[in-house]
C-alpha positions in Angstrom: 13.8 0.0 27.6 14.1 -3.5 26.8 12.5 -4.4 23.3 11.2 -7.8 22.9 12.2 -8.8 19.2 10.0 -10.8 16.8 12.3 -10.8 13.9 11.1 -13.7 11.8 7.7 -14.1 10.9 7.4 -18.1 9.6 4.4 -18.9 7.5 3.2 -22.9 8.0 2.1 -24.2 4.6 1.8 -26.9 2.3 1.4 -27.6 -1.9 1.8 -29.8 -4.6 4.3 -29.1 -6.9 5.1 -30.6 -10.3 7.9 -31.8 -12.2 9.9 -28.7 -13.4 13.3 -28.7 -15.0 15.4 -26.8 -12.6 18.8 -25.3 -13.2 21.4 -24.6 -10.1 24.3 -21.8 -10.7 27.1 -21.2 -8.7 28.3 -17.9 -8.6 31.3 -16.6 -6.8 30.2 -13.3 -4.8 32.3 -10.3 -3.9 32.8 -10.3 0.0 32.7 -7.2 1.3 33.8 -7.4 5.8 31.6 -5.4 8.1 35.0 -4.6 10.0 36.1 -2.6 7.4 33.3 -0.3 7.5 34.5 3.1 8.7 32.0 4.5 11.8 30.8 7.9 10.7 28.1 10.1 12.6 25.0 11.3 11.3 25.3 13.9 9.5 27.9 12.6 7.1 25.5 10.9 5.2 22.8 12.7 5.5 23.0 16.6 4.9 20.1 17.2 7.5 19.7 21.1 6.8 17.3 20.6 4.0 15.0 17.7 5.1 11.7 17.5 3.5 8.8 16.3 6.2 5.7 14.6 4.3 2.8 14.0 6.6 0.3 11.6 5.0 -3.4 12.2 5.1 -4.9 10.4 7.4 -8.7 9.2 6.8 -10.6 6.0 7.7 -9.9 4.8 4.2 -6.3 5.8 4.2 -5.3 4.4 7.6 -2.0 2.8 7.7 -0.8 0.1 9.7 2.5 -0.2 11.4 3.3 -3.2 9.0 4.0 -1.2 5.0 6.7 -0.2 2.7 6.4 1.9 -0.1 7.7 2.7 -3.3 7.3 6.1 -5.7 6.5 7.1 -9.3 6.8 10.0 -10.4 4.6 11.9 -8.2 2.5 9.5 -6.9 3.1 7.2 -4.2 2.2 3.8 -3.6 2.1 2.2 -0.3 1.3 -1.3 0.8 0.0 -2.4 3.6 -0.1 -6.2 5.1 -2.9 -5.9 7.7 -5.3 -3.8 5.2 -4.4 -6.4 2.3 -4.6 -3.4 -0.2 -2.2 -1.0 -2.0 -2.8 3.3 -1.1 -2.1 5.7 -3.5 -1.1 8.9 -2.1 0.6 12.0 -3.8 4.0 13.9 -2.9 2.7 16.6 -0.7 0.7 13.5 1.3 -2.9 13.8 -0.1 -4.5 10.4 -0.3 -5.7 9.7 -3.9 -7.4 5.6 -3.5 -6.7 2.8 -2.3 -5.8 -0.8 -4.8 -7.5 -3.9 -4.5 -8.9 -4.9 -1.1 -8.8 -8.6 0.7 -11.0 -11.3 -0.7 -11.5 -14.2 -2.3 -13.4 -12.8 -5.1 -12.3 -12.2 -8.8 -11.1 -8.6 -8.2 -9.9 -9.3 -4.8 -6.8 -10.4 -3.1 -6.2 -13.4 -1.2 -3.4 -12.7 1.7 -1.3 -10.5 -0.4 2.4 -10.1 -0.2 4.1 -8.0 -2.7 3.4 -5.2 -5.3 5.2 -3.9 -8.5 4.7 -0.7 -10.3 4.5 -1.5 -14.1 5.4 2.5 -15.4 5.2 0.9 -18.7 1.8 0.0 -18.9 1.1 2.3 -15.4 -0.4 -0.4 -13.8 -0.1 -2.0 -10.2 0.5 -5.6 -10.0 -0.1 -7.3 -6.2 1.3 -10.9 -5.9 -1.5 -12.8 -3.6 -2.3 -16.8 -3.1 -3.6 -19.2 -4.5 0.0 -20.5 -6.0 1.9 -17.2 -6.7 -1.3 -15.1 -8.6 -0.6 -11.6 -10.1 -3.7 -9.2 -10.2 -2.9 -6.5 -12.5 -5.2 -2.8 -11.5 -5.1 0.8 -12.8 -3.6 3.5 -10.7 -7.0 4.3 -10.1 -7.6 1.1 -8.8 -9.6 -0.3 -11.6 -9.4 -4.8 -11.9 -7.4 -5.5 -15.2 -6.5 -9.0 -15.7 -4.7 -11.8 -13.3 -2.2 -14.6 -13.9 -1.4 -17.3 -12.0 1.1 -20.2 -11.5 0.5 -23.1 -8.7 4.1 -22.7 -6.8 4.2 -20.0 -3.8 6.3 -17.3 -3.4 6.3 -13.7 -1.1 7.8 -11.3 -3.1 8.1 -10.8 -7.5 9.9 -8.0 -9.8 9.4 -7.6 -14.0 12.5 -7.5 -15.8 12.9 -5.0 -18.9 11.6 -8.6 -20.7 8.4 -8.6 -18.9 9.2 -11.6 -17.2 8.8 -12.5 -13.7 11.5 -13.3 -11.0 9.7 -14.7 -7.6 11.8 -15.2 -4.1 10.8 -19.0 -3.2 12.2 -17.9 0.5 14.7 -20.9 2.6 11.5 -23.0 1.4 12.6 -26.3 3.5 10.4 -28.7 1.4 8.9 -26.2 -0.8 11.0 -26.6 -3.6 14.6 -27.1 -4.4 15.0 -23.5 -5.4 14.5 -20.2 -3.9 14.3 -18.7 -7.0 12.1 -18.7 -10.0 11.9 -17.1 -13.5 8.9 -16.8 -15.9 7.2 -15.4 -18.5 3.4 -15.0 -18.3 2.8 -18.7 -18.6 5.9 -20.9 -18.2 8.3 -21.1 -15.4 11.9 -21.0 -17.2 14.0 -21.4 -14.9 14.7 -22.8 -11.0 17.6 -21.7 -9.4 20.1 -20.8 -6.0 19.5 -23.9 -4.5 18.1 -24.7 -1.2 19.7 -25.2 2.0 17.1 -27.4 2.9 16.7 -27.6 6.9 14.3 -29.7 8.3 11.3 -28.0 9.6 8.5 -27.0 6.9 8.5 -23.6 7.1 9.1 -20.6 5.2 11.4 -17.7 6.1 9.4 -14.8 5.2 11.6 -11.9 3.4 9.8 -8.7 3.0 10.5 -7.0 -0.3 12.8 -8.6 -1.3 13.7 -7.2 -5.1 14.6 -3.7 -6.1 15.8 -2.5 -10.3 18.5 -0.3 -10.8 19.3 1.0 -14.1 17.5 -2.0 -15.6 18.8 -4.9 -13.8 16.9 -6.5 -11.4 18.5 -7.1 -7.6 17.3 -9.8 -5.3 18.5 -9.5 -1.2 18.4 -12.3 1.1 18.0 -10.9 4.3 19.2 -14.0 6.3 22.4 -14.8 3.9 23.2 -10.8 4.1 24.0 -10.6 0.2 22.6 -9.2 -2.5 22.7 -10.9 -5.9 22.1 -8.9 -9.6 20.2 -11.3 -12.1 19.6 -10.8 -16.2 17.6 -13.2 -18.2 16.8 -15.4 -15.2 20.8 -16.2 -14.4 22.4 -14.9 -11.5 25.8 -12.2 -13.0 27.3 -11.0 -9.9 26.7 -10.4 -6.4 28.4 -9.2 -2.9 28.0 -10.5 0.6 28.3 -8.7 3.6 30.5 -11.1 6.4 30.3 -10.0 10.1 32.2 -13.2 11.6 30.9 -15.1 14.5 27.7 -13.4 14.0 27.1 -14.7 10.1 24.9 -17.6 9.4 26.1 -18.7 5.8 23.2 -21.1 3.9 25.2 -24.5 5.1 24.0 -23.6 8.3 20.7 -24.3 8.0 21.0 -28.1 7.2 22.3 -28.2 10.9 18.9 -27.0 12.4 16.8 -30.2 13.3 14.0 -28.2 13.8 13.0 -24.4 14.2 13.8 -24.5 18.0 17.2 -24.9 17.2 17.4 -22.1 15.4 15.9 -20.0 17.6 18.5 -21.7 20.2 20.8 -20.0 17.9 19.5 -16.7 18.1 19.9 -17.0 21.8 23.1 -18.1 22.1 24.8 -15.9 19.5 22.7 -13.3 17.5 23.3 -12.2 14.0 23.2 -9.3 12.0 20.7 -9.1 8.9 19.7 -6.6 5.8 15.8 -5.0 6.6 15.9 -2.7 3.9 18.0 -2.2 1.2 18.1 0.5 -2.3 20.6 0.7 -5.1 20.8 3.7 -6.8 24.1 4.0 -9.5 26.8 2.9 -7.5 25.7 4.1 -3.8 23.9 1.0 -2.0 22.2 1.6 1.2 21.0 -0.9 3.7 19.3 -1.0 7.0 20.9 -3.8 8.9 19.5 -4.9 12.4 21.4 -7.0 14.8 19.8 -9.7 16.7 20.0 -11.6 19.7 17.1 -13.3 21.9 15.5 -10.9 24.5 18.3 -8.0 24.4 17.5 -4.7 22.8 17.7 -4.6 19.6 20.3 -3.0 17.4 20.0 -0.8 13.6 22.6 0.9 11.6 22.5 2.3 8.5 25.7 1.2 6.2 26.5 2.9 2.7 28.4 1.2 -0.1 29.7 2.5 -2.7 29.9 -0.2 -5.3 33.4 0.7 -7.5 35.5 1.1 -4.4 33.3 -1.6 -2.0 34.3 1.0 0.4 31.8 1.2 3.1 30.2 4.0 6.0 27.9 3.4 8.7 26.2 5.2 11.4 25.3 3.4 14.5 25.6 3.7 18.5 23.4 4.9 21.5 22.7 8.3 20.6 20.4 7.4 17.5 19.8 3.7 19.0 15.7 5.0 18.6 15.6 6.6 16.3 17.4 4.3 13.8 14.9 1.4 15.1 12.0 4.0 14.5 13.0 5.0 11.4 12.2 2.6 7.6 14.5 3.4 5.0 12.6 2.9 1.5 14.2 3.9 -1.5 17.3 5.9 -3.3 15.6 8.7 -4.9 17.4 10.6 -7.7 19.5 13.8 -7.2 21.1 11.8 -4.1 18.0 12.0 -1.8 16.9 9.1 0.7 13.3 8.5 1.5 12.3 7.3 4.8 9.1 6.9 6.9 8.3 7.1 10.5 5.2 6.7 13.0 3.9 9.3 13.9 4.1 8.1 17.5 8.3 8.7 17.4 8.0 11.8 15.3 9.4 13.3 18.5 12.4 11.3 18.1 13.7 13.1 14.9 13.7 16.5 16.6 17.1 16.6 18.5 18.7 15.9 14.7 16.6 18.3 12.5 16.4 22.0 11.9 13.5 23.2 13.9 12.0 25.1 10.4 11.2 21.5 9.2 8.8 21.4 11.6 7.3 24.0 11.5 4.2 23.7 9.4 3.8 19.7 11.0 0.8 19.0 13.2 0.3 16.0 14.1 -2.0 13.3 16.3 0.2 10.2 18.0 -2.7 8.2 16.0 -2.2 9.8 12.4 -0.5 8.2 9.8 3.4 7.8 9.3 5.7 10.9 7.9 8.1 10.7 5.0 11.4 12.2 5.1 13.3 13.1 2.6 17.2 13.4 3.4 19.5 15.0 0.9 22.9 13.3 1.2 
């Protein structure tokens, strides 16, 4: 069956925006070529005799779109969801615990939120939402704290071990001559990675965009394919994935007039981009999608391992649904990979997973979505 791709959601907006001082840096990145990747199946990255199936509790209050990602702590998990505007807090066996915030324009409430962080320092929950780029900081519980606020917009923000604040600008196109910002709880402190700056105003919306590992903060740029490690608000290294013909590297973009003719782009060629990405130690691992107009589309999974740049992936036909089914999340310790599914594919993981992982599952095609747990 022919899948009709909508793979770039673009968010129309304008702002004023004041006189910053903004500071470019050019960093050489490490390349890493797609065509080196060695084609491995299934079950050479994932050890599938010991997957873990989480179905989450599913109530009117903890009804999940098809539009979330999540992340975990300790042994709660938090799980945003764009349509419901709110943050739910489930444990690890699935119960549902309470949901975070809830849409609004109120002081507790959140104005078309986009992004979420889990501060296990303070354990509190901070949502990103409009006006400007505004932080609303909750209890787990779901308790209003406090809020801060700065006039540019953004779509996704991490803390650093500083307490600061890195936001993803996006490929802004009139927004700002950045697409990144750094601040503390007042102050921007630096602008920088400038912008390609193509014509049309519009924002390229990039879903989650930062992830920590071991302290240092990651940013990935799904259309640019690489992902870049920052300290102190200054980019210190990075690699970038190159598949060829199908790349569209940042000067590109000054070549699109307007947004048709980079959809005319699309058409003609496709290209591959990062959906969801982790970094765990040295192991990266990336859900990549390939693109191209009206044909079906394409997901692999590709594992790096960071001191050799060697890479794996898994792709082709026989996992061509499940792999678009299936959201990666996270890296989780002890060499485990979370994922999510609908509970309308379930049936889908079945031909690759020991029947006894099934066995005390019972679901509705309406329920909520199911976590797996791989061991690699």
């Amino acid at each position: 069956m022919k899948t009709k791709i909508a793979i770039i959601s673009i968010i129309i907006t304008f702002f004023a925006f004041g006189c910053i001082h903004k500071k470019h840096e050019s960093l050489s990145l490490t390349d890493l070529d797609f065509n080196d990747a060695h084609l491995v199946e299934f079950e050479t990255i994932f050890n599938v005799e010991n997957t873990k199936i989480i179905p989450l509790e599913t109530t009117e209050e903890s009804l999940i779109s098809n539009n979330y990602f999540m992340n975990l702590y300790d042994k709660d998990l938090f799980i945003f969801d764009y349509l419901r505007g709110q943050v739910l807090r489930f444990n690890t066996d699935g119960d549902f615990l309470n949901s975070i915030g809830k849409k609004g324009k109120g002081p507790a409430e959140l104005l078309n939120p986009t992004d979420f962080y889990i501060d296990s320092l303070n354990k509190t929950i901070e949502i990103l939402c409009e006006p400007g780029s505004t932080i609303k900081k909750f209890t787990f519980q779901g308790d209003f704290i406090s809020k801060i606020s700065f006039k540019f917009p953004s779509h996704s923000f991490i803390k650093d071990s500083l307490g600061f604040y890195y936001f993803y600008r996006g490929v802004n196109s009139g927004y700002s001559n950045a697409r990144l910002t750094y601040a503390n709880t007042t102050t921007v402190i630096n602008e920088f990675l400038l912008d390609p700056g193509n014509a049309p105003v519009g924002l390229v919306l990039d879903q989650k965009c930062f992830v920590k590992n071991e302290g240092t903060v990651i940013l990935k740029e799904l259309l640019l394919n690489q992902i870049l490690y920052l300290s102190k608000g200054q980019l210190i290294d990075g690699i970038r994935i190159n598949f060829d013909e199908n790349d569209v590297p940042i000067d590109y973009y000054r070549d699109f007039s307007n947004m048709m003719d980079f959809f005319q782009h699309l058409n003609d060629k496709g290209f591959y981009t990062i959906k969801n990405y982790d970094i765990h130690g040295s192991h990266a691992f990336i859900k990549l999608q390939y693109q191209k107009a009206e044909e079906e589309l394409k997901s692999l999974f590709l594992s790096i391992n960071l001191l050799t740049n060697s890479m794996q992936y898994v792709s082709g036909k026989l996992y061509r649904d499940l792999f678009n089914s299936m959201e990666f999340h996270s890296l989780l310790p002890e060499e485990k990979f979370l994922f999510s599914i609908n509970s309308h594919n379930f049936q889908l993981l079945k031909p690759f997973i020991p029947m006894s992982a099934f066995e005390s599952v019972n679901l509705r095609e309406d329920d909520n979505p199911i976590l797996i747990v791989f061991e690699h």
